[in-house]
C-alpha positions as CSV (number, residue, x, y, z in Angstrom):
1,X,0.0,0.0,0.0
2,X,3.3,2.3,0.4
3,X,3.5,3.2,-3.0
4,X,0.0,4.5,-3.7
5,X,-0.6,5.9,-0.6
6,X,3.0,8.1,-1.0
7,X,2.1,8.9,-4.1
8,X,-1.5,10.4,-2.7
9,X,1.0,12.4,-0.3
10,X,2.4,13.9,-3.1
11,X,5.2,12.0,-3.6
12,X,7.4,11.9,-6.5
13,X,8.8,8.5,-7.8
14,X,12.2,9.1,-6.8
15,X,10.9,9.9,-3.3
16,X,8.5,6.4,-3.7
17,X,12.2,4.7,-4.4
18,X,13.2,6.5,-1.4
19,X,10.9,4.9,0.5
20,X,11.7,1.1,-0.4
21,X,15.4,2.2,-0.6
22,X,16.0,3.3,2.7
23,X,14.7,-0.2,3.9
24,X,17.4,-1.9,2.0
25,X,19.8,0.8,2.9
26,X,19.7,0.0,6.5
27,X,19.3,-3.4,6.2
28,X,22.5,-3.8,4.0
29,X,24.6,-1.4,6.4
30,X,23.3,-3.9,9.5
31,X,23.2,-7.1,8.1
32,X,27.0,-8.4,8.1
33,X,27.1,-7.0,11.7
34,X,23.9,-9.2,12.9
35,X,25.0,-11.8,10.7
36,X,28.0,-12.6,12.5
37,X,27.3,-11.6,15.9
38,X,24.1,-14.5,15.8
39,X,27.0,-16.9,14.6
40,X,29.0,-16.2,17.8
41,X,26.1,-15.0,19.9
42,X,22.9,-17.5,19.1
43,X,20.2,-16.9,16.8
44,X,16.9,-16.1,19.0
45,X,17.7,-12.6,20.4
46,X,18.3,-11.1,17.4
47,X,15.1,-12.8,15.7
48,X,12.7,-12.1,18.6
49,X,13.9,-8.4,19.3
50,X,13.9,-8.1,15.5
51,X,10.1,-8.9,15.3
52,X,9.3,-7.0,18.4
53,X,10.7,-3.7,16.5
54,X,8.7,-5.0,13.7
55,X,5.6,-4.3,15.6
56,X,6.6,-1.1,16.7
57,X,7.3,0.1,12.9
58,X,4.0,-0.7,12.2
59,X,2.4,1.5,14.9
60,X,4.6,3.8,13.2
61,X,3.1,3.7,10.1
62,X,-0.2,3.9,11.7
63,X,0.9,7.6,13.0
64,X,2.4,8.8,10.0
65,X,0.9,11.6,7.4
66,X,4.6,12.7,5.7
67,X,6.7,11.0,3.3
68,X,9.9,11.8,4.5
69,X,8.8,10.4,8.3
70,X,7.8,7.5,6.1
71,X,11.4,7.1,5.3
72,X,12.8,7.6,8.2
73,X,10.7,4.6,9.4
74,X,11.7,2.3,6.8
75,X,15.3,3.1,7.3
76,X,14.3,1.8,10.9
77,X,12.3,-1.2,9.3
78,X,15.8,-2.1,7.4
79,X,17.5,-2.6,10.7
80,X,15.0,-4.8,12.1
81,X,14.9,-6.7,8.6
82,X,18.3,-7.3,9.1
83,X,18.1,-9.6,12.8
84,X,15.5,-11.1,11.2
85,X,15.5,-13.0,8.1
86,X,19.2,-14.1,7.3
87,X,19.3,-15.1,11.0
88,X,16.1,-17.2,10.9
89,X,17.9,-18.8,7.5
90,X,20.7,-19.3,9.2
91,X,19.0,-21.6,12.1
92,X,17.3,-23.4,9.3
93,X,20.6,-24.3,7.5
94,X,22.4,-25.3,10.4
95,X,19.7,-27.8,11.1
96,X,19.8,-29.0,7.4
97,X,20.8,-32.5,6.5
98,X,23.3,-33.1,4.2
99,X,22.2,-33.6,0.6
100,X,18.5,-32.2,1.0
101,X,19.5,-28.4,1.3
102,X,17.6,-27.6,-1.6
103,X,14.5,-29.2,0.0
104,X,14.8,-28.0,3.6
105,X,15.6,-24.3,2.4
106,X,12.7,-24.2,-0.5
107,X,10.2,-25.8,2.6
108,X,11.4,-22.8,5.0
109,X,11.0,-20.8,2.0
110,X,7.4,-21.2,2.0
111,X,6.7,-19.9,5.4
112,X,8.4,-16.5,3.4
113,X,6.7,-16.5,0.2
114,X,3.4,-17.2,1.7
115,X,3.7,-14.1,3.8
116,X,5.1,-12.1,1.2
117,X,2.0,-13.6,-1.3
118,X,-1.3,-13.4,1.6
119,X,0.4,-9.5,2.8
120,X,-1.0,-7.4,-0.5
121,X,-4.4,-9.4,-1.0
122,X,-5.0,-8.9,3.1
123,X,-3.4,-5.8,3.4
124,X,-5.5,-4.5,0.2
125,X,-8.8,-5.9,1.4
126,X,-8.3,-4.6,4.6
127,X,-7.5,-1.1,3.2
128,X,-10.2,-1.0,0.9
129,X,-12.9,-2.3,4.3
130,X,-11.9,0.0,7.1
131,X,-8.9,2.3,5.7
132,X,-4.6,2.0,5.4
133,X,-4.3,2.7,9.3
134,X,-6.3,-0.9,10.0
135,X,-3.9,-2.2,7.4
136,X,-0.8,-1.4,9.0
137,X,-2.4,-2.2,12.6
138,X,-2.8,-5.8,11.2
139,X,0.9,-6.0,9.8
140,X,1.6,-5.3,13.6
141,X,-0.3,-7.8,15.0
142,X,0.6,-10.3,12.9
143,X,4.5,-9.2,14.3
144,X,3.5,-9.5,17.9
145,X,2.5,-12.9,17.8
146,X,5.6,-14.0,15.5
147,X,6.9,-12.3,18.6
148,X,5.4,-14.2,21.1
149,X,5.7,-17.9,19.1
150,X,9.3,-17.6,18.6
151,X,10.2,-16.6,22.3
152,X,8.2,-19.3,23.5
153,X,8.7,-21.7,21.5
154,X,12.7,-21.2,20.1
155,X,15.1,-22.9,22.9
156,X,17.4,-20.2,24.6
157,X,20.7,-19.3,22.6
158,X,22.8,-21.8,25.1
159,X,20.9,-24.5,24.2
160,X,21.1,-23.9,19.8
161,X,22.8,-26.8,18.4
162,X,26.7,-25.1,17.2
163,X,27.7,-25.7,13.6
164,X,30.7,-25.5,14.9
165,X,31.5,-26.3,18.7
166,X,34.9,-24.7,19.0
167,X,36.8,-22.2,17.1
168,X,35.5,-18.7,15.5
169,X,33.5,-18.4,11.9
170,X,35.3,-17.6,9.5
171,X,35.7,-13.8,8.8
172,X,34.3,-11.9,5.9
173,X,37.6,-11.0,4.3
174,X,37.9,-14.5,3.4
175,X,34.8,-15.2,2.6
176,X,34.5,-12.1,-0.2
177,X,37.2,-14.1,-1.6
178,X,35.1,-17.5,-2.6
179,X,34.1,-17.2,-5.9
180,X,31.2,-19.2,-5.9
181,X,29.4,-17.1,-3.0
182,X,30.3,-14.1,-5.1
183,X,28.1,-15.7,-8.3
184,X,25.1,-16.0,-6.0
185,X,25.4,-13.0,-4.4
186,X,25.4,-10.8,-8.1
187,X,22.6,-13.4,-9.1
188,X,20.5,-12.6,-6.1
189,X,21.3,-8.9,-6.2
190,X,19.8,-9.4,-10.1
191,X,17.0,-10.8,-9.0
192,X,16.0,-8.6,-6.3
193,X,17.1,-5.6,-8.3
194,X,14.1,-6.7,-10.9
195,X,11.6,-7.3,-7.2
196,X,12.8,-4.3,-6.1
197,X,11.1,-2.8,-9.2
198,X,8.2,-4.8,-9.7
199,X,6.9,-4.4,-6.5
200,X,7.3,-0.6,-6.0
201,X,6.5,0.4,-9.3
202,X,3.5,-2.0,-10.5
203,X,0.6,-1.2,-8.0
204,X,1.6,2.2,-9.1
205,X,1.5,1.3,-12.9
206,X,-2.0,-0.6,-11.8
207,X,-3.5,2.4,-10.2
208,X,-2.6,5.0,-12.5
209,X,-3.2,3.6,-16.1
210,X,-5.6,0.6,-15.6
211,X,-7.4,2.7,-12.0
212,X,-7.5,-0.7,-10.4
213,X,-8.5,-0.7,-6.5
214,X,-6.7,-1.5,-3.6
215,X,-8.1,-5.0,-3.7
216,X,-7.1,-5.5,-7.4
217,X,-4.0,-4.7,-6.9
218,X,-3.0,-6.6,-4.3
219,X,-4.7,-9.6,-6.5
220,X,-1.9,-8.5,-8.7
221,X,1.3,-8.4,-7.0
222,X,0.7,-11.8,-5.2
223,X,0.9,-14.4,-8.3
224,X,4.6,-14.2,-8.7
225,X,5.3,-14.8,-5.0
226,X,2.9,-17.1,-4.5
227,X,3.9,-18.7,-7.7
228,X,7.4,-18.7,-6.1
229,X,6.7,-19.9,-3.0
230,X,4.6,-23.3,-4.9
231,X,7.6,-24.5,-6.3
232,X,9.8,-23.9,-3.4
233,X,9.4,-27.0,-2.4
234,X,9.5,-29.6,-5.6
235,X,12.6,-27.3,-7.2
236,X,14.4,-28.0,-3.8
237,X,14.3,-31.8,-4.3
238,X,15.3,-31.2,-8.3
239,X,18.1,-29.1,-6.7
240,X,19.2,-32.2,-4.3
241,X,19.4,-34.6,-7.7
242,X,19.9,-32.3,-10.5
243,X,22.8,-29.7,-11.5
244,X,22.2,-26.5,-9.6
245,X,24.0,-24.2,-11.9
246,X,21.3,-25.3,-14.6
247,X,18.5,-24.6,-12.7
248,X,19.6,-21.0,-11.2
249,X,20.4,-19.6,-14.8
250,X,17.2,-21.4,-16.3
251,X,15.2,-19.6,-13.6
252,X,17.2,-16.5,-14.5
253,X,16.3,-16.4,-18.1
254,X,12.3,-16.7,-17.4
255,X,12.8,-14.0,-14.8
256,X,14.5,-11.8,-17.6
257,X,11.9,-12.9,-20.0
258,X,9.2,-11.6,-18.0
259,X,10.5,-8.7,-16.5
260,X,11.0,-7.6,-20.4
261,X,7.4,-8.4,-21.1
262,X,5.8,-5.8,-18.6
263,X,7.2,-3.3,-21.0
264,X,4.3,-4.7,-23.3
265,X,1.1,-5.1,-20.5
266,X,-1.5,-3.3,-21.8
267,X,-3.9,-4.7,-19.0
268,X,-4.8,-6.3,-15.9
269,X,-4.1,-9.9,-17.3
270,X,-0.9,-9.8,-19.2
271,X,0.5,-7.7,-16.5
272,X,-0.7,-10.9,-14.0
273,X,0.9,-12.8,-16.8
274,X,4.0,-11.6,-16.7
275,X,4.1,-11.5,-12.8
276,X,3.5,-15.2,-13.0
277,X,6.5,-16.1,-15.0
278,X,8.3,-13.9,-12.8
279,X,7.4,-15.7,-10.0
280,X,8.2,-19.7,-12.2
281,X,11.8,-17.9,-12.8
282,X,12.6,-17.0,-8.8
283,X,10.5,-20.2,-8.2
284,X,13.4,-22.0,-10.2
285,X,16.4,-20.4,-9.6
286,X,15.7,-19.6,-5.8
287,X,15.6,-23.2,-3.6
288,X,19.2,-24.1,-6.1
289,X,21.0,-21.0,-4.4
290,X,20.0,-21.2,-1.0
291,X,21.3,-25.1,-1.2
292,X,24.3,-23.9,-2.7
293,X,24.8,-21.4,0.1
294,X,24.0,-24.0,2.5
295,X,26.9,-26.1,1.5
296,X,29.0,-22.9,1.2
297,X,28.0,-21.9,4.8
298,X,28.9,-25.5,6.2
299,X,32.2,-25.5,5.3
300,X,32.8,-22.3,6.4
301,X,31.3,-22.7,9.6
302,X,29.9,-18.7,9.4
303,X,26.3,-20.0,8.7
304,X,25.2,-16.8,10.1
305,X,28.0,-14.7,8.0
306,X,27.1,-16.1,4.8
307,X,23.0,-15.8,5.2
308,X,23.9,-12.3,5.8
309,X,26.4,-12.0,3.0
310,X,23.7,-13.3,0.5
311,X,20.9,-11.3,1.8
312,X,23.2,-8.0,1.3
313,X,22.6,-8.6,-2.5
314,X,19.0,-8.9,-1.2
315,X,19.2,-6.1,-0.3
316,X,21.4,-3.8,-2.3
317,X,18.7,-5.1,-5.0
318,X,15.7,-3.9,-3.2
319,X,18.1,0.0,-2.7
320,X,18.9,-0.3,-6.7
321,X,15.8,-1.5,-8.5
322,X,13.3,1.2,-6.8
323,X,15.2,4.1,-6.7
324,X,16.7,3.1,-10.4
325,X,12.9,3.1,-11.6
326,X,12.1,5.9,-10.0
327,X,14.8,7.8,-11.6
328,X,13.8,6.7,-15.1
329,X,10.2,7.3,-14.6
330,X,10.7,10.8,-13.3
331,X,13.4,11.9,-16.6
332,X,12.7,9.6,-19.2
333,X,9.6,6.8,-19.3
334,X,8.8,3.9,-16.8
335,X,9.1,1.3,-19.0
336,X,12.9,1.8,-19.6
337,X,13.4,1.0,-16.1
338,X,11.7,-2.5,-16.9
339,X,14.1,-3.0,-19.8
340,X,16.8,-2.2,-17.7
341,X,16.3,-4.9,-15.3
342,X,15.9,-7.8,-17.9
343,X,19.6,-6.5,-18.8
344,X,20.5,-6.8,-14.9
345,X,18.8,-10.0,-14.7
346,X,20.3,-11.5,-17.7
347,X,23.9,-10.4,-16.6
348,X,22.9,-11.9,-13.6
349,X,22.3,-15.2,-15.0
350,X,25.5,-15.3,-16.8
351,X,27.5,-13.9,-13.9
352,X,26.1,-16.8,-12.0
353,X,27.1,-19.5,-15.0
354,X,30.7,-18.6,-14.7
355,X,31.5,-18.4,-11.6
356,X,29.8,-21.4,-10.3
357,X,32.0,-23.6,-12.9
358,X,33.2,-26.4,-11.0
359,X,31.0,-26.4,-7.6
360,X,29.9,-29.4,-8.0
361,X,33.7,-30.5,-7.6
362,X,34.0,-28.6,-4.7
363,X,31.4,-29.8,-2.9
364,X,32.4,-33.3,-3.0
365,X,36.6,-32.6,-1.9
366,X,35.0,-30.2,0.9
367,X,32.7,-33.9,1.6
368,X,29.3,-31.6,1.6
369,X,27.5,-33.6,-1.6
């Protein structure tokens, strides 16, 4: 609801990439720091305080009527976002058995893109029944009880099972240095670079040219995450048995495809269309890099480190793809920006081909596959 309701403020789109960037911007500046201090710390602090804050943002939202207090809240939001989800990734992988990482990671995975598919359709039904300020009230209660659940139910920090019992995780100088963590750290700073856009830039496109409600648009944006959150799950098992380089430039090139094809939406259904095969390209690509990181984060023994690593590309994609957009749509035409992150995404892809050559090799002298 961000984007049209800052835009019924008055806001530019440069400021509406403001608002989503300074989310990414704080949580790329606070990630490696959260990331490693849950490896040496535990996990559950950071996750439980993170949601707490989570709650508060939204009551936040509830009190705000001025864009830039909007993104000064974000900003805020980032931070949380940053205890939150590579730490919770983190627990999962540590707990992970060896050669199902694709299917443990794409069954957490749901638990995300379900979220991230129900939040518009709720949140624009809700809007459109009793107003934006029960909207963001319900994104807060729905963070309390995460609250709640995981301090009750998550064992205390002591009691985590170590990935590894003695000796320090590795540091991040080293870890900038392994090539194949760099490929899916470009590939998911592609990706996200072409969410980043999508999702700040078509319930605008929606509302202005097609005048679609709340409701509609929310109907809109969830295909591709729920889409991506479906095949979570089965692309995780092909992931266990099948080449994961294959499968994360495969789902790149659909992603590209589509991304390309909103240039050419002239309505309601071939902009779901394309959202769709957005979602089949991330539902590809996504479960083969999280195993690969996985593996990458077990021989390491910075399970924490490297979550964190991979979601800074998260994250610097979510900065670069709104604010990029909102540049082109304020100086030259909207749709460029749509053109521009097929590029991204297809450099992505081949980014990702080259520098994973010979993981497979890897994996089995490092005894993780």
């Amino acid at each position: 609801m961000l984007p049209v309701y800052a835009h019924e403020l008055g806001a530019t789109g440069l400021y509406i990439g403001f608002i989503f960037g300074a989310f990414s911007l704080s949580r790329t500046a606070f990630l490696p720091f959260f990331g490693r201090l849950s490896d040496l710390k535990g996990r559950k602090p950071f996750i439980t305080t993170g949601l707490l804050a989570y709650f508060l943002v939204a009551i936040g939202f509830t009190l705000s009527r001025n864009v830039n207090l909007f993104i000064l809240i974000r900003f805020f939001q980032g931070i949380a976002s940053a205890m939150i989800l590579p730490v919770a990734q983190a627990y999962v992988g540590e707990i992970t058995p060896r050669h199902r990482e694709g299917f443990t990671m794409g069954l957490f995975n749901i638990s995300l893109y379900a979220g991230l598919s129900l939040g518009p359709v709720v949140g624009g039904v809700v809007h459109d029944a009793f107003g934006l300020r029960t909207a963001f009230l319900s994104m807060g209660v729905v963070s309390l009880s995460g609250f709640f659940l995981c301090l009750v139910l998550l064992p205390r920090s002591k009691e985590e099972r170590p990935l590894v019992p003695t000796g320090s995780p590795t540091r991040y100088r080293a870890l900038v240095k392994n090539r194949y963590l760099d490929a899916l750290f470009f590939f998911r700073f592609a990706f996200t670079t072409s969410i980043g856009m999508v999702w700040a830039f078509l319930p605008l496109l929606a509302g202005l040219e097609f005048n679609l409600s709340s409701s509609a648009i929310g109907i809109l944006v969830m295909p591709g995450v729920l889409v991506t959150g479906l095949l979570q799950t089965p692309m995780g098992l092909l992931a266990d048995r099948f080449d994961k380089r294959t499968l994360i430039v495969l789902g790149g090139i659909i992603a590209a495809g589509a991304v390309f094809s909103f240039v050419y939406a002239k309505g309601f259904w071939a902009l779901f269309v394309a959202n769709v095969l957005f979602g089949v390209g991330g539902g590809i690509a996504i479960p083969s890099v999280m195993a690969m990181t996985v593996i990458i984060g077990r021989h390491t023994g910075s399970m924490g480190s490297i979550m964190g690593m991979l979601t800074m590309g998260h994250s610097l994609g979510m900065l670069t793809g709104p604010i990029f957009a909102g540049f082109m749509m304020d100086t030259f035409d909207l749709s460029l920006a749509f053109v521009g992150g097929a590029v991204i995404m297809g450099l992505g892809s081949i980014v990702a081909l080259v520098l994973t050559a010979g993981f497979q090799s890897w994996a089995e002298e490092k005894g993780h596959d």
